[in-house]
N, CA, C and O atoms as a GROMACS GRO file, in nm:
protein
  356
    1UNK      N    1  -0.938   1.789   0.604
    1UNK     CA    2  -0.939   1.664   0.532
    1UNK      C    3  -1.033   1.568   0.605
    1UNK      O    4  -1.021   1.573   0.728
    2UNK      N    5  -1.130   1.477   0.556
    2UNK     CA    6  -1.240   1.433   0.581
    2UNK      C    7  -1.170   1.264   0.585
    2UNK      O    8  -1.100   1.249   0.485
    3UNK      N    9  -1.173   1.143   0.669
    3UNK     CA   10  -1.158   1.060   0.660
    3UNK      C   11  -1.307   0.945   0.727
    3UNK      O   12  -1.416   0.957   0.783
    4UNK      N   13  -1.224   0.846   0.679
    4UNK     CA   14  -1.389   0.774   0.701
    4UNK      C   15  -1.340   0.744   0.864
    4UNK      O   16  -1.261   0.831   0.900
    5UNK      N   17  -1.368   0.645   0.968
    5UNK     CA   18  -1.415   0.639   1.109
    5UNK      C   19  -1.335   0.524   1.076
    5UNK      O   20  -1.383   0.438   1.001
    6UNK      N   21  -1.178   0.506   1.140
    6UNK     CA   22  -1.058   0.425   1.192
    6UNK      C   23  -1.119   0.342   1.278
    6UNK      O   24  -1.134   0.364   1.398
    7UNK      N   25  -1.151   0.252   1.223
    7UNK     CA   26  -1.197   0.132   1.310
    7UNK      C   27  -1.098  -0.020   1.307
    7UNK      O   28  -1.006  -0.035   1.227
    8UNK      N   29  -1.127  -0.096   1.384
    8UNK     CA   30  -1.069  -0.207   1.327
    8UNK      C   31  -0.871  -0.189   1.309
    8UNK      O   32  -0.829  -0.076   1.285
    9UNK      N   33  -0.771  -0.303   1.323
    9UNK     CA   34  -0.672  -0.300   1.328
    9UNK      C   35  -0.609  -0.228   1.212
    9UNK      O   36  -0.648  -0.238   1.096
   10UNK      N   37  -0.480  -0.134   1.266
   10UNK     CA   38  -0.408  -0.098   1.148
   10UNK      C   39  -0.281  -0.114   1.169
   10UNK      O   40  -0.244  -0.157   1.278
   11UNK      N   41  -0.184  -0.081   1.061
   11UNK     CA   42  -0.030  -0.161   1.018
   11UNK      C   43   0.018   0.013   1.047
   11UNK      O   44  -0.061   0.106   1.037
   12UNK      N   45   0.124   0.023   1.073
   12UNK     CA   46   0.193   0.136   1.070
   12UNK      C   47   0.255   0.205   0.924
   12UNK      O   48   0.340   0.130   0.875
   13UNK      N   49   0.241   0.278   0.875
   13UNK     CA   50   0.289   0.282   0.734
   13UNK      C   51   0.422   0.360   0.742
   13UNK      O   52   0.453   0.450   0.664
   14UNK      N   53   0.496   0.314   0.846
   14UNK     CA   54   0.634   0.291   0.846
   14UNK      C   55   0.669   0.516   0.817
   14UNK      O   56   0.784   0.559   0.810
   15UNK      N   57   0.583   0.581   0.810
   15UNK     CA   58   0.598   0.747   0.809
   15UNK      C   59   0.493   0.779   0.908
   15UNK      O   60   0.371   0.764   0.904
   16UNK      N   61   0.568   0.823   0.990
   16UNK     CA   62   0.516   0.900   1.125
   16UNK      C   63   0.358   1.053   1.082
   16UNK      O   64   0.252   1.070   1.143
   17UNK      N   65   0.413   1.129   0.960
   17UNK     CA   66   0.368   1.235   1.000
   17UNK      C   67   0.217   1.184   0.909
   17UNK      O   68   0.110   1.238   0.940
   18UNK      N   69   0.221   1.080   0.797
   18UNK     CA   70   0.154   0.981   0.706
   18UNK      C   71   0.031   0.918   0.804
   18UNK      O   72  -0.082   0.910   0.754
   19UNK      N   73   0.056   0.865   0.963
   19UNK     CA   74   0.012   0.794   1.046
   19UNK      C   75  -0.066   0.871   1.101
   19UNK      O   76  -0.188   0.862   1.097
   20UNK      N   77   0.022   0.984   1.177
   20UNK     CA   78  -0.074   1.065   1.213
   20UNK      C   79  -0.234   1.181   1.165
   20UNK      O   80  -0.306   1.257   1.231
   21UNK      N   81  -0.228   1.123   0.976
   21UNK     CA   82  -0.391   1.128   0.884
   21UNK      C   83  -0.425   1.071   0.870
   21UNK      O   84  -0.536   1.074   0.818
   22UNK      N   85  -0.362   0.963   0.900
   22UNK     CA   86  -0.488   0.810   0.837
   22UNK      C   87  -0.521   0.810   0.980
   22UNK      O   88  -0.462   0.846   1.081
   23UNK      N   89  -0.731   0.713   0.934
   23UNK     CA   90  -0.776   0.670   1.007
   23UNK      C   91  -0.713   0.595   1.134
   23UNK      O   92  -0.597   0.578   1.098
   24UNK      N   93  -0.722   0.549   1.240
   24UNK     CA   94  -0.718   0.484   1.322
   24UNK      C   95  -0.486   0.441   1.291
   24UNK      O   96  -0.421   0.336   1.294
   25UNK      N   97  -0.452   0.570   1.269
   25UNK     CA   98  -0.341   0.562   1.265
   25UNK      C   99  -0.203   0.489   1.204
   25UNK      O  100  -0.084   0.498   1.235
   26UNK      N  101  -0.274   0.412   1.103
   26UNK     CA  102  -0.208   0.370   0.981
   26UNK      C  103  -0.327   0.279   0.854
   26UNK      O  104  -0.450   0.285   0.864
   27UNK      N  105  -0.261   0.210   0.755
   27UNK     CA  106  -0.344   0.142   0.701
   27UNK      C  107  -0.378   0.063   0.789
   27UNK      O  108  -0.325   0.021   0.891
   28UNK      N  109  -0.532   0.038   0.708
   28UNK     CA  110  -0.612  -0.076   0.792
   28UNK      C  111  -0.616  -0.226   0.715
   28UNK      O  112  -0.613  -0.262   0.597
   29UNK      N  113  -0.624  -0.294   0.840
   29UNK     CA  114  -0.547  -0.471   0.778
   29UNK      C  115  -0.698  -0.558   0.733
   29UNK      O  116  -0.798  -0.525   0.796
   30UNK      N  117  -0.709  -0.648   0.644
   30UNK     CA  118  -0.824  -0.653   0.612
   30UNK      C  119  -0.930  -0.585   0.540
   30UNK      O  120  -1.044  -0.626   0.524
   31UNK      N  121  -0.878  -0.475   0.498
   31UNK     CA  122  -0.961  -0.336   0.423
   31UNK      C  123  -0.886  -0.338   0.273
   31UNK      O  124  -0.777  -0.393   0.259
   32UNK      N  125  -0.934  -0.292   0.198
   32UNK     CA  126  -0.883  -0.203   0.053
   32UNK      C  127  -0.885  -0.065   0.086
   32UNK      O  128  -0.974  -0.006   0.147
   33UNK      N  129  -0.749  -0.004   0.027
   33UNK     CA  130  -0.735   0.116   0.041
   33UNK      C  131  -0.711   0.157  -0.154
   33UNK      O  132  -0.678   0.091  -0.253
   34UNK      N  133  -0.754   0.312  -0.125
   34UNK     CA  134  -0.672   0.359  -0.268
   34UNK      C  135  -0.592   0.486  -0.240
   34UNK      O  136  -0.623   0.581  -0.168
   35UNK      N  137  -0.491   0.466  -0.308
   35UNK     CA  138  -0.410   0.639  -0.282
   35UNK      C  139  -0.454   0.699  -0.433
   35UNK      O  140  -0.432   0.648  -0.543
   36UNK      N  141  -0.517   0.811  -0.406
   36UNK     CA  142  -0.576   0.897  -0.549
   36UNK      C  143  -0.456   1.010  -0.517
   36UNK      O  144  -0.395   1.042  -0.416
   37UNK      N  145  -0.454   1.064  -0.695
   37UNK     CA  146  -0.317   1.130  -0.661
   37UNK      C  147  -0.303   1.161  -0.866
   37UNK      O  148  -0.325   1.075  -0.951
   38UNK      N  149  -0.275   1.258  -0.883
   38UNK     CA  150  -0.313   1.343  -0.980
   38UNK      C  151  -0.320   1.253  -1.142
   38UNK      O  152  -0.404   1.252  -1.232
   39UNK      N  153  -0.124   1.150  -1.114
   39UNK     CA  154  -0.058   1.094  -1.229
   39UNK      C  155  -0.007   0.962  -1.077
   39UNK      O  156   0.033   0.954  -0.961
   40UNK      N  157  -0.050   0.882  -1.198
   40UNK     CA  158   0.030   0.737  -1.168
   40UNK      C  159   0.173   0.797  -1.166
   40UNK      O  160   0.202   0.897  -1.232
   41UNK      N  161   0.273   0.722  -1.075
   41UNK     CA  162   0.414   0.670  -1.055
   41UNK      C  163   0.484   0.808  -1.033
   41UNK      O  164   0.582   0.854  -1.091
   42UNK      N  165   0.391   0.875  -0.912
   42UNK     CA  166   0.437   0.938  -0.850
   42UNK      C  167   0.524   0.926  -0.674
   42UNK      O  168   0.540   1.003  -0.580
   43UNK      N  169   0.562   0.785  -0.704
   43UNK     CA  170   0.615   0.753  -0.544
   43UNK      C  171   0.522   0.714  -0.471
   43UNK      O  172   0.536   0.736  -0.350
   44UNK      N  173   0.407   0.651  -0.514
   44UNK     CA  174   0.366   0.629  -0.420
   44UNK      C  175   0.383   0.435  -0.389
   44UNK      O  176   0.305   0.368  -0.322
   45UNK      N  177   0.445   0.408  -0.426
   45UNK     CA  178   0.522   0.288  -0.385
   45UNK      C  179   0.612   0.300  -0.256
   45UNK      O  180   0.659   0.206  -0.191
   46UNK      N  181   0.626   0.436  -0.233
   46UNK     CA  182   0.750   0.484  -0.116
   46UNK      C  183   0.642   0.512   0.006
   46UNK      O  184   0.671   0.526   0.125
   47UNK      N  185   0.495   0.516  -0.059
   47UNK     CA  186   0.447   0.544   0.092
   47UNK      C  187   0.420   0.416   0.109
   47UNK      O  188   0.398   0.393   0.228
   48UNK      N  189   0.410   0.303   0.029
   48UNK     CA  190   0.355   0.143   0.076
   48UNK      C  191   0.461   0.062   0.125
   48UNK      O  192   0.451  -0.035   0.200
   49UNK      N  193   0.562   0.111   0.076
   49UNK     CA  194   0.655  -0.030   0.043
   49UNK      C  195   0.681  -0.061   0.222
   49UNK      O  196   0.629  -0.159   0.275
   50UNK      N  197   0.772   0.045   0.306
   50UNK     CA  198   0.779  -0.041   0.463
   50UNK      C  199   0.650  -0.090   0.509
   50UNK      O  200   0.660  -0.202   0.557
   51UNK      N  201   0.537  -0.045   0.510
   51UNK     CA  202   0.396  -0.129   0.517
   51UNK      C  203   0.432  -0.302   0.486
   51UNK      O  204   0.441  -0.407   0.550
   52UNK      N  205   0.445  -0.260   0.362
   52UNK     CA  206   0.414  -0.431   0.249
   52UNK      C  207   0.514  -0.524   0.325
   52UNK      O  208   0.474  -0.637   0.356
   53UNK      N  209   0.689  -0.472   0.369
   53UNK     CA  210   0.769  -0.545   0.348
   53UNK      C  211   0.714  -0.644   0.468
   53UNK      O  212   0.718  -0.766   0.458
   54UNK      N  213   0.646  -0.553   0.618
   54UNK     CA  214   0.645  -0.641   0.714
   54UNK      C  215   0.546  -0.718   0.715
   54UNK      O  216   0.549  -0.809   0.798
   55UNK      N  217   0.473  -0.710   0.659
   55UNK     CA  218   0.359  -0.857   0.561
   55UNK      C  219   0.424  -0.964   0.523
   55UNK      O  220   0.518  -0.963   0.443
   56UNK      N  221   0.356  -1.108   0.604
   56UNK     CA  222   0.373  -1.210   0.532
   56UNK      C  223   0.257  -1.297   0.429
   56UNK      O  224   0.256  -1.412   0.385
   57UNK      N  225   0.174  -1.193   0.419
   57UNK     CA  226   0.054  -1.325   0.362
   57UNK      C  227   0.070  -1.192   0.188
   57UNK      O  228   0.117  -1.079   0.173
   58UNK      N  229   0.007  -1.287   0.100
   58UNK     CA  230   0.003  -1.194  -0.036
   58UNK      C  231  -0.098  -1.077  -0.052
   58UNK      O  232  -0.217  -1.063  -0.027
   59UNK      N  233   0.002  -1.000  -0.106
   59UNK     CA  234  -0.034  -0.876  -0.152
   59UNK      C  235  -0.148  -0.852  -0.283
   59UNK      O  236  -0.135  -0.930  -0.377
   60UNK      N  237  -0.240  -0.764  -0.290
   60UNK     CA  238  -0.337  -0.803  -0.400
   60UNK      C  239  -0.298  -0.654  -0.445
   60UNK      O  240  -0.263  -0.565  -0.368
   61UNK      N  241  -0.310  -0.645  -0.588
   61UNK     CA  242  -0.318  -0.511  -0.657
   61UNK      C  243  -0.403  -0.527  -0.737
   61UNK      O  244  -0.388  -0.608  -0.828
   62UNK      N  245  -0.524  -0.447  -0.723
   62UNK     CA  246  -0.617  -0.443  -0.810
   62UNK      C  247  -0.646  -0.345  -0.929
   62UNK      O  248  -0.665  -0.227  -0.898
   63UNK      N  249  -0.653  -0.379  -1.064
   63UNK     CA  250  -0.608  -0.296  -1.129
   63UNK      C  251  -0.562  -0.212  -1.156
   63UNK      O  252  -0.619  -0.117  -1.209
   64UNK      N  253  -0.389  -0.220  -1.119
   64UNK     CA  254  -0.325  -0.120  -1.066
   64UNK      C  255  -0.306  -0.050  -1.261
   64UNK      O  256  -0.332  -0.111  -1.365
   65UNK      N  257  -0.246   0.114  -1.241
   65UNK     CA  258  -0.207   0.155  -1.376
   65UNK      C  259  -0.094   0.090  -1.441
   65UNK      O  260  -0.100   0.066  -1.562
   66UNK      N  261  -0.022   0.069  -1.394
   66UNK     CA  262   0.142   0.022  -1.438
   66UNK      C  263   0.179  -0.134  -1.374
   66UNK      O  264   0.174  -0.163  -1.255
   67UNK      N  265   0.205  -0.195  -1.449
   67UNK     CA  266   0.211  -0.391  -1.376
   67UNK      C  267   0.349  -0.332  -1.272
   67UNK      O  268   0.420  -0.235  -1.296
   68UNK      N  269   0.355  -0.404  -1.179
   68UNK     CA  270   0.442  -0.346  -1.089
   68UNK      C  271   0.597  -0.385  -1.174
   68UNK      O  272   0.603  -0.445  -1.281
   69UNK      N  273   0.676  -0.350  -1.120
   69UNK     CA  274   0.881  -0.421  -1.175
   69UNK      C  275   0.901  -0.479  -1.067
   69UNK      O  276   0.919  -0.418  -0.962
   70UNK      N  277   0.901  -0.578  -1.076
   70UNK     CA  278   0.956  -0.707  -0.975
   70UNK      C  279   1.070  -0.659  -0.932
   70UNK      O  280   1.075  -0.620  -0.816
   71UNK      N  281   1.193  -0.650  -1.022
   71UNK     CA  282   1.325  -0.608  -0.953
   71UNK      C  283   1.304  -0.523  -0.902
   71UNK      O  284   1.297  -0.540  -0.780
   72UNK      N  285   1.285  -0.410  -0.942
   72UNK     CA  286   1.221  -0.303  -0.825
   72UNK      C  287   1.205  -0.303  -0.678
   72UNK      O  288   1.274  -0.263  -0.584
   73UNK      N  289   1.093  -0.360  -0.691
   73UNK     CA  290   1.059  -0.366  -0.596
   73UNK      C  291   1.155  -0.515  -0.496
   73UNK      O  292   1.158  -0.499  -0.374
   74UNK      N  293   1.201  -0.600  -0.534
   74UNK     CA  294   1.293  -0.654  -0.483
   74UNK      C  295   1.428  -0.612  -0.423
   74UNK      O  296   1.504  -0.660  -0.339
   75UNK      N  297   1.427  -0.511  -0.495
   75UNK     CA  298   1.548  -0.411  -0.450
   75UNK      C  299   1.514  -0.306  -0.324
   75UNK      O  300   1.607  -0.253  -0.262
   76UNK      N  301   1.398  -0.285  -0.297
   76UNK     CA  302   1.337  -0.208  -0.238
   76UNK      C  303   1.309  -0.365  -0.075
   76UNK      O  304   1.274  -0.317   0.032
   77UNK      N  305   1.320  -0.461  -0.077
   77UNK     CA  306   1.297  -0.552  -0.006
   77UNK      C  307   1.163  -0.584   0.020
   77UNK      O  308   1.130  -0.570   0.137
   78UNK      N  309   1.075  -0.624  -0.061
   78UNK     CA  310   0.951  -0.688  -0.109
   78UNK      C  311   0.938  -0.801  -0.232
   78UNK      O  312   0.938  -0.804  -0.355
   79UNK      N  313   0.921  -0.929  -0.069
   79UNK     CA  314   0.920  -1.022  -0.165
   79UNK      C  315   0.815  -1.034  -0.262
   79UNK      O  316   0.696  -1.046  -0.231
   80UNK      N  317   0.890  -1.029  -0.462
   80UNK     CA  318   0.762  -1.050  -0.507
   80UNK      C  319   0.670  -1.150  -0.530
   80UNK      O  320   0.558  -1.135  -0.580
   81UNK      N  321   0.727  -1.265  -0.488
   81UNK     CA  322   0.644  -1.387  -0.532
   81UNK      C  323   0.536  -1.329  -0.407
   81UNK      O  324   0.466  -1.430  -0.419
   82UNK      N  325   0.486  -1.276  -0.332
   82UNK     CA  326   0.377  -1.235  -0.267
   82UNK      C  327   0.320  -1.130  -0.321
   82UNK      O  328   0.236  -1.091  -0.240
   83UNK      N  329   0.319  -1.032  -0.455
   83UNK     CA  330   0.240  -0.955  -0.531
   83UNK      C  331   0.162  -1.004  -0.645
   83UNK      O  332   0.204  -1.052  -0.750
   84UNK      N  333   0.068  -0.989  -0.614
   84UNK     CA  334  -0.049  -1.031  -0.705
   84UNK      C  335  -0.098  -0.966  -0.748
   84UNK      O  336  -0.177  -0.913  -0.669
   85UNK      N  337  -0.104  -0.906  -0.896
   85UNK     CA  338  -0.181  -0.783  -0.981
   85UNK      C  339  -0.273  -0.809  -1.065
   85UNK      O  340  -0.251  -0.844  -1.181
   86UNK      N  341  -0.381  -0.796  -1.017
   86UNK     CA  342  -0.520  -0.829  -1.029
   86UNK      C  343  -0.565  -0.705  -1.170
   86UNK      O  344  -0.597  -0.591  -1.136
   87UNK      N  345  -0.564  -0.740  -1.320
   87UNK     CA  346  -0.618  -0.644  -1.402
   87UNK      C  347  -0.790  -0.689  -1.402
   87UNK      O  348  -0.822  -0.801  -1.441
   88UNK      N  349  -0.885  -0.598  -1.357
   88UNK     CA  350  -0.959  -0.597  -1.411
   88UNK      C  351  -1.019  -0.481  -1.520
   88UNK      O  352  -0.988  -0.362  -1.533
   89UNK      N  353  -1.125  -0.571  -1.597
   89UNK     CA  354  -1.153  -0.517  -1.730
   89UNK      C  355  -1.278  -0.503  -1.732
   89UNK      O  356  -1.335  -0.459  -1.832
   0.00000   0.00000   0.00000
């Protein structure tokens, strides 16, 4: 598996074995990432969400497939008034 050159600070994405493939050992802070992955709303909210929760500044989603579920993810402990879902067209 080919990754780009882990530079610059990263967040722990809260899964150990997840940390140990990403670049520079978790997501990187200040960067856009994308998780590609066959079909939308395959869990991959479960690889972000301990990431997101320990964030305090807002979250950007950029044209994500599915508008996120607030309760959801509130239930999951992510505040949503800090998700911002950016459709572009």
């Amino acid at each position: 598996m080919a990754h780009a050159a882990g530079e610059g600070r990263t967040l722990p994405s809260g899964h150990a074995a997840l940390d140990a493939q990403l670049p520079g050992g978790g997501w990187p802070v200040g960067a856009s990432c994308e998780i590609l992955q066959p079909q939308a709303g395959q869990g991959e909210w479960r690889l972000l969400l301990p990431a997101l929760r320990s964030l305090t500044q807002a979250v950007v989603l950029v044209a994500p497939p599915y508008v996120p579920f607030g309760p959801g993810l509130a239930a999951q402990g992510l505040s949503v008034q800090q998700v911002l879902a950016q459709a572009l067209r």
